[in-house]
C-alpha positions as CSV (number, residue, x, y, z in Angstrom):
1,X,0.0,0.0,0.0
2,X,1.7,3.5,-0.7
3,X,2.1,5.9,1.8
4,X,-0.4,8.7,2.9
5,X,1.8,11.5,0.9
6,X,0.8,9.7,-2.1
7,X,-2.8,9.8,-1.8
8,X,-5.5,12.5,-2.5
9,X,-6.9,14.7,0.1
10,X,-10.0,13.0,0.6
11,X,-8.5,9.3,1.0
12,X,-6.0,11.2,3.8
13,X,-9.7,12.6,5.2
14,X,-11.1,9.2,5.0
15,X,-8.2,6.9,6.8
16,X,-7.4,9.5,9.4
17,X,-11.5,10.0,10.2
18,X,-12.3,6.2,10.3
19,X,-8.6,5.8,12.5
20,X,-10.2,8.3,14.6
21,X,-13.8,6.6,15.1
22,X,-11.6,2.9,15.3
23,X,-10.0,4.4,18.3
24,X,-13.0,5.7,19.7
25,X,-15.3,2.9,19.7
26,X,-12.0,0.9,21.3
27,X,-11.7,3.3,24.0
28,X,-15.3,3.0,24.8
29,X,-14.8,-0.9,24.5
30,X,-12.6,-1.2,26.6
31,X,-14.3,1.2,29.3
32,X,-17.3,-0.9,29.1
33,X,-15.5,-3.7,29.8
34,X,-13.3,-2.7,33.0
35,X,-16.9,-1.5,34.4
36,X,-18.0,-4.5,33.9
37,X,-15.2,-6.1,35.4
38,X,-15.2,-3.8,38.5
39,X,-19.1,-4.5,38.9
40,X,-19.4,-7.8,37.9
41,X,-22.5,-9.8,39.6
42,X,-23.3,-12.7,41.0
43,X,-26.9,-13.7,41.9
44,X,-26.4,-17.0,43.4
45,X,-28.0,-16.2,46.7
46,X,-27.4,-12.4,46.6
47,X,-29.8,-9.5,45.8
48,X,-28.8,-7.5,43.2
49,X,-30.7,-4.3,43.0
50,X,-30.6,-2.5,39.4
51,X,-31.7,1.3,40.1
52,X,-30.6,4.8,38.8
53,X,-27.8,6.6,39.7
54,X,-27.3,8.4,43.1
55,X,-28.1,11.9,42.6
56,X,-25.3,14.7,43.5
57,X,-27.1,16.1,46.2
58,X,-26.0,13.3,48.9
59,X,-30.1,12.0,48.4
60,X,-29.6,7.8,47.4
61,X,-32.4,8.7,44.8
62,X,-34.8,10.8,42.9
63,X,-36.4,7.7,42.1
64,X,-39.3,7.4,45.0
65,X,-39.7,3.9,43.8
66,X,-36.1,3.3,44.3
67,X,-35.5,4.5,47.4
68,X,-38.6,3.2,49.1
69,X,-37.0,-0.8,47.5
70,X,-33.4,0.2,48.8
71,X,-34.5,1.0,52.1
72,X,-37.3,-1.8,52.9
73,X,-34.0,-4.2,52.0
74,X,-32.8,-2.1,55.0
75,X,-35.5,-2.3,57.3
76,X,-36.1,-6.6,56.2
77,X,-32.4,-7.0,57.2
78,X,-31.8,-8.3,53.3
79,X,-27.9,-8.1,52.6
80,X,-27.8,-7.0,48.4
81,X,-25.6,-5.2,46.1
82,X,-26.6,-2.0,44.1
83,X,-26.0,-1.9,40.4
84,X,-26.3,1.7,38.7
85,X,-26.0,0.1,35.2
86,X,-28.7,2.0,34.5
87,X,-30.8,-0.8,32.5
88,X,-34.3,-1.4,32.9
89,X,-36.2,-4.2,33.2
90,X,-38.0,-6.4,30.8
91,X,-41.4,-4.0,31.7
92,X,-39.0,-0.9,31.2
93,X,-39.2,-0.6,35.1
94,X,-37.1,0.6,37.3
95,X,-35.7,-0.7,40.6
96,X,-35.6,-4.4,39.6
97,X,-34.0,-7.2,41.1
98,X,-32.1,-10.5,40.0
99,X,-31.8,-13.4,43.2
100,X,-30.2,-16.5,41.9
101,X,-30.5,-16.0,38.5
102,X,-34.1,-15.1,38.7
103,X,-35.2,-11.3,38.0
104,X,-38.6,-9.6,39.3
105,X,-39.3,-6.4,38.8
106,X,-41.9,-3.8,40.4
107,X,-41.5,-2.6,43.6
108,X,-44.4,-5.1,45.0
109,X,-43.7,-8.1,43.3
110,X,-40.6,-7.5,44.5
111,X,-41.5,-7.7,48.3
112,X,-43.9,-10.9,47.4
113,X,-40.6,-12.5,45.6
114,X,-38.3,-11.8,48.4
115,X,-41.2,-12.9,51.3
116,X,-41.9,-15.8,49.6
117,X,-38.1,-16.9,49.0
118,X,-36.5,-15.4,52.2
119,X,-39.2,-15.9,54.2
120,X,-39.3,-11.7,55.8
121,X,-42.5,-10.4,56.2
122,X,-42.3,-6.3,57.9
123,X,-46.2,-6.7,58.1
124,X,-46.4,-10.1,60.6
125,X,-47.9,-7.2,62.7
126,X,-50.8,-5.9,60.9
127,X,-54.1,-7.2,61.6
128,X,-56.6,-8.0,58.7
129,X,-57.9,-4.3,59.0
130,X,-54.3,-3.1,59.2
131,X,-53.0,-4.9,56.1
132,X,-56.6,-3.4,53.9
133,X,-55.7,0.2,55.2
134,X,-52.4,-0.3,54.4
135,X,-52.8,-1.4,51.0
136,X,-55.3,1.4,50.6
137,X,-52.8,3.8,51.7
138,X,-50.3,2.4,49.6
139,X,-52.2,2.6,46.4
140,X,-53.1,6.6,47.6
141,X,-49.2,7.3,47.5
142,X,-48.0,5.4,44.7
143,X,-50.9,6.1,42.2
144,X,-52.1,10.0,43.1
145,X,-49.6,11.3,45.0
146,X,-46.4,10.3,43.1
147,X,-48.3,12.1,40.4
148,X,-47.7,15.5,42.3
149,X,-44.4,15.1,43.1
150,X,-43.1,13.6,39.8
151,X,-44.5,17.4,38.1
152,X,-42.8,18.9,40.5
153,X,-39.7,17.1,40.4
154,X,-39.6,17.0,36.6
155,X,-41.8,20.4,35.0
156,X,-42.5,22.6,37.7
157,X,-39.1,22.5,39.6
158,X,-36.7,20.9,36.8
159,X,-33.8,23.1,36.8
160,X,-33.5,22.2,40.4
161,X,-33.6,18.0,39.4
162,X,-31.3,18.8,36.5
163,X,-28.5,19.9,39.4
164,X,-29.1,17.0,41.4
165,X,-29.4,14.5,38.1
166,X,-26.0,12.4,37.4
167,X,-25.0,10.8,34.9
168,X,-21.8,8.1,34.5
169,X,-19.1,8.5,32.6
170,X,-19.3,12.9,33.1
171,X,-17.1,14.1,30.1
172,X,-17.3,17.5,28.7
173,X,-20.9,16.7,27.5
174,X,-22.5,15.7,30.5
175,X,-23.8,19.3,30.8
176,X,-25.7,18.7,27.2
177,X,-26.4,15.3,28.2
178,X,-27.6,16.6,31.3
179,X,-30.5,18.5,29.9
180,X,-31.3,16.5,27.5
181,X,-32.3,13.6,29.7
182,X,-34.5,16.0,32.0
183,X,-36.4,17.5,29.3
184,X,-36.9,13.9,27.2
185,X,-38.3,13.1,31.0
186,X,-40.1,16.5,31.4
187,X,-41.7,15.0,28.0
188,X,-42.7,11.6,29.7
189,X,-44.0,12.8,32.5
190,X,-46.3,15.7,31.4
191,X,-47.6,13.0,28.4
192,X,-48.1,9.7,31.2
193,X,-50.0,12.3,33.4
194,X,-52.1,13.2,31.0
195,X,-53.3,9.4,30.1
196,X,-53.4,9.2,34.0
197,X,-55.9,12.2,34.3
198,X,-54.2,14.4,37.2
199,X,-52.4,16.1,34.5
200,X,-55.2,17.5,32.6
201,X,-55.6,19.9,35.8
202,X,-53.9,23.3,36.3
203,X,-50.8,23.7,38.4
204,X,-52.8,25.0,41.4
205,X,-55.0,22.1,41.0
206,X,-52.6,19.3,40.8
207,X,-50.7,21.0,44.2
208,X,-54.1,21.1,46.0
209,X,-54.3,17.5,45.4
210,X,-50.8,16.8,46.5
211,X,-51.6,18.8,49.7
212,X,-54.6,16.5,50.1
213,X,-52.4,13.7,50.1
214,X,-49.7,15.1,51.9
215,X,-52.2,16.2,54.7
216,X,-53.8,12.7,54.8
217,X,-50.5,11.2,55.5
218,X,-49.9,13.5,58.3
219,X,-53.1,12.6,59.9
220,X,-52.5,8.9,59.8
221,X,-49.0,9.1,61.1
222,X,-50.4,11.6,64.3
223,X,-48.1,11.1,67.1
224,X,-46.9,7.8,66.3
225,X,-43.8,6.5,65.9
226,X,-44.6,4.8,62.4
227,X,-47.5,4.9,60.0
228,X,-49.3,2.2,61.8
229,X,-48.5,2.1,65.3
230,X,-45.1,1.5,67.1
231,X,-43.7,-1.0,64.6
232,X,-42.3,-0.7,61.3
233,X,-44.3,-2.6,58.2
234,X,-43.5,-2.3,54.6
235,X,-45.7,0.9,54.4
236,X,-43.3,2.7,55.7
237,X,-40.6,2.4,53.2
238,X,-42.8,3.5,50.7
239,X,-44.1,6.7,52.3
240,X,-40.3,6.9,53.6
241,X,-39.5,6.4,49.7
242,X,-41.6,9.3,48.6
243,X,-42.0,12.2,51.2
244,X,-38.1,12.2,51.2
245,X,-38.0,13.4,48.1
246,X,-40.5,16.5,49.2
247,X,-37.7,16.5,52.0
248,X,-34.2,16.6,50.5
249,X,-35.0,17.3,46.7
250,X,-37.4,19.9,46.3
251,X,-35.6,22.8,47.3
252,X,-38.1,26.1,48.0
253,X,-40.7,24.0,46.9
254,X,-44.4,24.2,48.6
255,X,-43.7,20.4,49.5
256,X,-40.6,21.3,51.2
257,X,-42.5,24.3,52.9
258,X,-45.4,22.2,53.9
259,X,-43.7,18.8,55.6
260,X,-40.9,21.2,57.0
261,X,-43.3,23.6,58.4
262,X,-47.2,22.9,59.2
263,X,-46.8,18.8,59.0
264,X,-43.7,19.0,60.7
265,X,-44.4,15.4,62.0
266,X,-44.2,13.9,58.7
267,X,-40.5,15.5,58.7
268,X,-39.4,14.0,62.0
269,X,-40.9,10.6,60.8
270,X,-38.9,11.1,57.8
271,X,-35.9,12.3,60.1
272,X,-36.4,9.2,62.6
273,X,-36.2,6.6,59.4
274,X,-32.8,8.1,57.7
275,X,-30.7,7.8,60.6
276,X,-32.0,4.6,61.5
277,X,-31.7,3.0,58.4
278,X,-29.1,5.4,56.4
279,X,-26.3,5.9,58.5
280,X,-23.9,7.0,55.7
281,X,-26.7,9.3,54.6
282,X,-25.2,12.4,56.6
283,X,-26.9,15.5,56.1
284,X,-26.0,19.0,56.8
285,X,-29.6,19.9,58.9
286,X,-29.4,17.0,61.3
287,X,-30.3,19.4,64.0
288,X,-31.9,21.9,62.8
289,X,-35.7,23.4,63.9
290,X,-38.0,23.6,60.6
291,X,-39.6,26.6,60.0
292,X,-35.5,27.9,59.2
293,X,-36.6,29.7,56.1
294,X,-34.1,32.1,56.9
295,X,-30.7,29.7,56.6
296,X,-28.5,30.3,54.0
297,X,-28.2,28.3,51.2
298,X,-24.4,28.7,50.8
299,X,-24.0,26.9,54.3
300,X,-25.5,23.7,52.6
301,X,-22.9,21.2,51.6
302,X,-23.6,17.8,50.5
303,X,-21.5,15.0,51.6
304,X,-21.4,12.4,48.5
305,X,-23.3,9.1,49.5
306,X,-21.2,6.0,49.9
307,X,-22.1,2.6,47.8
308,X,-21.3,-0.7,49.6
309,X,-20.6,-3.7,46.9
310,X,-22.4,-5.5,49.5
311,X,-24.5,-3.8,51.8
312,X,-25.9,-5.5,55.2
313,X,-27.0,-3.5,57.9
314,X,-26.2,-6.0,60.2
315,X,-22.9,-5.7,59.9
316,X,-23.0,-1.7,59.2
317,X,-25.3,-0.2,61.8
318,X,-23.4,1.1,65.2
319,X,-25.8,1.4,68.3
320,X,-27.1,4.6,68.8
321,X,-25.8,7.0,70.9
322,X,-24.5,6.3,75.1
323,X,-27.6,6.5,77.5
324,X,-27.6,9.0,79.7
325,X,-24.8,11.2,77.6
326,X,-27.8,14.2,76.5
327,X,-27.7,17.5,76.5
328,X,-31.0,19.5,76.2
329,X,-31.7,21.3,72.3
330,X,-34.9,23.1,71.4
331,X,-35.5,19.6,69.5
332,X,-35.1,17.0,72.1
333,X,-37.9,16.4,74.3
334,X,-38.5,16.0,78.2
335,X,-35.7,12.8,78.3
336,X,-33.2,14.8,76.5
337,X,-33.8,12.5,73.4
338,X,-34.1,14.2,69.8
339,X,-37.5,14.1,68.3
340,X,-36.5,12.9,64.8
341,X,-34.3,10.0,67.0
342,X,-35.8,6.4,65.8
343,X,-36.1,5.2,69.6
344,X,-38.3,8.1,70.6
345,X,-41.9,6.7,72.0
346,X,-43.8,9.4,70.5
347,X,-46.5,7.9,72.7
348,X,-44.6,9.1,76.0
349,X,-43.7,12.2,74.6
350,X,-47.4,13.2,74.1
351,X,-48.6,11.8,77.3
352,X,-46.1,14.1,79.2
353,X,-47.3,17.5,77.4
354,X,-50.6,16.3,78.2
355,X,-49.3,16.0,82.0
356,X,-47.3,19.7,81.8
């Protein structure tokens, strides 16, 4: 073959161009392949739980359904490994879950799968009445009030999401990519809530109905210490799964203003279930008094969540705090213990106000 000095200026074009797109698609190759390598699973008696990526805000996900399948593996005890590949399941759902070779996906035939293989059950608890209201309940966050929150995640408040949104591999068009992916998903959401029906309402409309919701949770939860009664059941995770992200991603939003200000007990349940079951979720307003509207926003750092390849909180949990080692705050109550602490007997706490 003759040399490059011989050829015209278009076959120099060509060869350099396609070297160019040879080396690429290489490079990327070989990327794929060392994550692959460095995440490689194994489902032989392991959970492996497929979801999106953590966000960038120190949150484990904007993905209600996600987090509310992360953290009932938490609260059943169920060691499993996350995998952010980012691939959704055969139903084009997303978390899913493979357990010996065997993949399920939806959040509950998820919990059915892993009750009827691993033998947990979080609702052993319930009564027949119980397990009807909380099915009820259930169906109230996950069909209406997702709704809500999804607009405002992803149209009303979406330059906020696209801060929070990340995306592997970064690069110098993660920016572009950035947007792209939260308007294509602005796109989905505004279209799937139309064929649902709440989107067909105005903007005031769809928050009144989120407030509804939001309002309806609050007077369930009341004093207790969980949604229903003193122990937790798998209700929890997914109101946990949801109202956290009116919690920690909706910055300035009227569902950050509401559960940090008027239902202010929906925040300490929210409070009392991270630190119990998150303790690598470390946030910046641990100890702070809702209703702090004046705080500063450049005092808020967020502390990058850490990923175990195998996570058990068995093994990862540390007990809470020495006993009598309290000193009084404006949010601890008459024992010296903070209110948004998961060992607080909301129960005692109201009896002695009643007694003051």
């Amino acid at each position: 073959m003759a040399g490059l000095g011989s050829d015209p200026w278009w076959k120099k074009t060509l060869y350099l161009t396609g070297g160019a797109l040879l080396a690429a698609a290489a490079y990327l190759l070989h990327e794929l392949l060392v994550i692959r390598k460095q995440q490689e699973l194994d489902s032989k008696d392991a959970i492996i739980l497929h979801q999106f990526a953590r966000p960038n805000n120190g949150v484990p996900s904007l993905s209600p359904f996600c987090l509310k399948m992360e953290t009932y593996l938490r609260m059943a005890d169920l060691p499993y490994q996350n995998y952010f590949g980012g691939k959704l399941s055969a139903q084009g759902k997303m978390p899913w879950i493979e357990y010996n070779n065997e993949k399920v996906s939806g959040t509950e035939f998820i919990i059915d799968f892993l009750e009827e293989k691993l033998g947990v059950n979080l609702n052993k608890n319930l009564g027949p009445h119980e397990r009807a209201v909380s099915r009820a309940v259930t169906k109230m966050v996950e069909e209406h009030f997702y709704w809500t929150l999804a607009y405002c995640q992803w149209v009303d408040n979406l330059n906020e999401t696209r801060k929070m949104l990340s995306l592997s591999g970064g690069g110098p068009f993660s920016n572009l990519l950035r947007w792209v992916v939260c308007h294509i998903t602005k796109g989905i959401v505004k279209r799937e809530m139309h064929g649902h029906g709440i989107g067909r309402f105005s903007e005031d409309e769809i928050y009144m109905l989120m407030e509804k919701d939001m309002r309806s949770l609050a007077g369930l939860l009341g004093d207790k210490k969980y949604i229903m009664g003193p122990k937790l059941s798998t209700l929890d995770a997914t109101i946990f799964g949801h109202l956290a992200q009116a919690m920690w991603t909706l910055p300035g939003t009227r569902p950050e203003r509401l559960i940090k200000g008027e239902l202010i007990n929906l925040a300490m349940y929210c409070e009392r279930i991270r630190r119990k079951f998150w303790p690598e979720w470390h946030h910046d307003d641990d100890n702070t008094i809702y209703e702090s509207e004046e705080s500063s926003e450049g005092s808020k750092t967020h502390t990058p969540l850490l990923d175990f390849s195998l996570y058990s909180r068995t093994e990862t949990f540390e007990d809470e705090g020495a006993e009598n080692s309290f000193s009084r705050t404006p949010d601890t109550d008459f024992t010296g213990h903070s209110l948004f602490d998961s060992d607080v007997d909301m129960d005692d706490y109201t009896d002695h106000e009643q007694c003051k």
